[in-house]
C-alpha positions as CSV (number, residue, x, y, z in Angstrom):
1,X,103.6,103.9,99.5
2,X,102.2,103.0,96.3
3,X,98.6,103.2,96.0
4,X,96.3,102.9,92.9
5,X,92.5,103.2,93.6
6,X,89.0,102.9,91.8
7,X,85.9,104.4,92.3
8,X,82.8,105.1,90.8
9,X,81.4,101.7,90.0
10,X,77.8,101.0,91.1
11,X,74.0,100.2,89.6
12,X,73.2,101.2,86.4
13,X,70.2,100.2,84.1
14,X,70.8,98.5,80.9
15,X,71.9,101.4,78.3
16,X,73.0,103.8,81.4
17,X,76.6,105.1,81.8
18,X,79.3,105.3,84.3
19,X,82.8,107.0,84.7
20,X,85.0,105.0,86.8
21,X,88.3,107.2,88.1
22,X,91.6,105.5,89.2
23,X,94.2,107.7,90.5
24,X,97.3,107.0,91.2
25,X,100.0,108.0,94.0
26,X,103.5,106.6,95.3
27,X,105.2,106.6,91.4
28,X,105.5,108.8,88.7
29,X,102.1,108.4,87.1
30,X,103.3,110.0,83.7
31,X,105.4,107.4,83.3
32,X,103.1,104.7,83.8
33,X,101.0,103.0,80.9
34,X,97.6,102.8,82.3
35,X,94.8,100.2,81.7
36,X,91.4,98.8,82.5
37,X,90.6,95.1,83.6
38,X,87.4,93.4,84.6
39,X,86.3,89.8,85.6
40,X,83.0,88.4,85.9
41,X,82.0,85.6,88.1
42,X,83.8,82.3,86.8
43,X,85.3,84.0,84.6
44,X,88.9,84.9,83.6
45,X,90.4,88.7,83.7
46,X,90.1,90.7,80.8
47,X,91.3,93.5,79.3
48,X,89.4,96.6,78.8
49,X,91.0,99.1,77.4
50,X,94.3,100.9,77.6
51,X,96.1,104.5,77.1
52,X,99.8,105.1,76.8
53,X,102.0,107.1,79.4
54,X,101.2,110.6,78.2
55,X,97.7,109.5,76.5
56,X,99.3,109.2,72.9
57,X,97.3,105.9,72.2
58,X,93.9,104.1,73.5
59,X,93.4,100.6,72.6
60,X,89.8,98.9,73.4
61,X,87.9,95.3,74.1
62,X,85.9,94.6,70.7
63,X,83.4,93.8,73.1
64,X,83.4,97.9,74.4
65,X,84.3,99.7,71.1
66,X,82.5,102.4,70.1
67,X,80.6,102.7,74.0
68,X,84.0,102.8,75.8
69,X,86.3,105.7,76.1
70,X,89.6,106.1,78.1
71,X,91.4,109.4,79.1
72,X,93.5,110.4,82.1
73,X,95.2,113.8,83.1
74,X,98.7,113.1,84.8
75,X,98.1,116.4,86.2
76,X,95.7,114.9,88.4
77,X,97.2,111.3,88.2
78,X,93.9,109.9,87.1
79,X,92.6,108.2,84.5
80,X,89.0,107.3,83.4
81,X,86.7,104.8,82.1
82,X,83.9,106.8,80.6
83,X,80.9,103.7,80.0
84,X,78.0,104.3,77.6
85,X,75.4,102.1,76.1
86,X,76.0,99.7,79.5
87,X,74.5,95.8,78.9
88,X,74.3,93.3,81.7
89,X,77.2,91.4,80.3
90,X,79.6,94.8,81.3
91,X,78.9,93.4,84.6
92,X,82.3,92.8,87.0
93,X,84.8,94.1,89.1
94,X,86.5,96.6,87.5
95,X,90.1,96.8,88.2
96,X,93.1,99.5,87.3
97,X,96.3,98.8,86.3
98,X,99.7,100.5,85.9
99,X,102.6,99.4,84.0
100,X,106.0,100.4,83.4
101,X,106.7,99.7,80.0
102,X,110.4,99.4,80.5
103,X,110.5,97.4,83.7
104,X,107.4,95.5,83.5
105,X,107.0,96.6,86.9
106,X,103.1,97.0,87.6
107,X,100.3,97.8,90.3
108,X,96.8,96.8,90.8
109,X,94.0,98.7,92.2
110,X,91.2,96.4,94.9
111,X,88.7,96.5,92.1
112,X,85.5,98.5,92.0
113,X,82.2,96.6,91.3
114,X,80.3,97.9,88.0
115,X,76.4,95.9,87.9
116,X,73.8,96.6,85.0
117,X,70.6,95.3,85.7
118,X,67.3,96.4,85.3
């Protein structure tokens, strides 16, 4: 069955990092145009950042440019979320998502929680 599942969210001080990981399994990953949501208490989904089936293109939040970086190996059906410079409004549920451009089909992952706080 299809699965697609976070981890590495957690505690951080302001101006730490993270790497979250979200793999995938039950479709051909390679295929699949990956991306990054969070939402914050009360507030909507957002997008985070995205990376094209085979990695050709990144697109980022203005809010994460520049401390943000996105990557994935389809050899290992992950993809990444590398934080830097982390601020207590990064704070949310981090959730991965997979898309098939051409059929709109998509998957969620069950979020992973990401709090900076000193």
């Amino acid at each position: 069955q299809v699965q697609v599942v976070e981890s590495g969210g957690g505690l951080v001080h302001p101006g730490g990092s993270l790497r979250l990981s979200c793999a995938g399994s039950g479709f051909t990953f390679s295929l699949y145009d990956m991306s990054w949501y969070r939402q914050a208490p009360g507030k909507e989904r957002e997008l985070v950042a995205a990376i094209t089936s085979f990695g050709g293109s990144t697109d980022y939040a203005d809010s994460v440019k520049g401390r943000f970086t996105m990557s994935r190996d389809n050899t290992k059906n992950t993809v990444y979320l590398q934080m830097n410079s982390l601020k207590p409004e990064d704070t949310a549920v981090y959730y991965c998502n997979a898309r098939r451009r051409i059929s709109g089909i998509h998957y969620w992952g069950q979020g992973t929680q990401v709090t900076v706080s000193s």
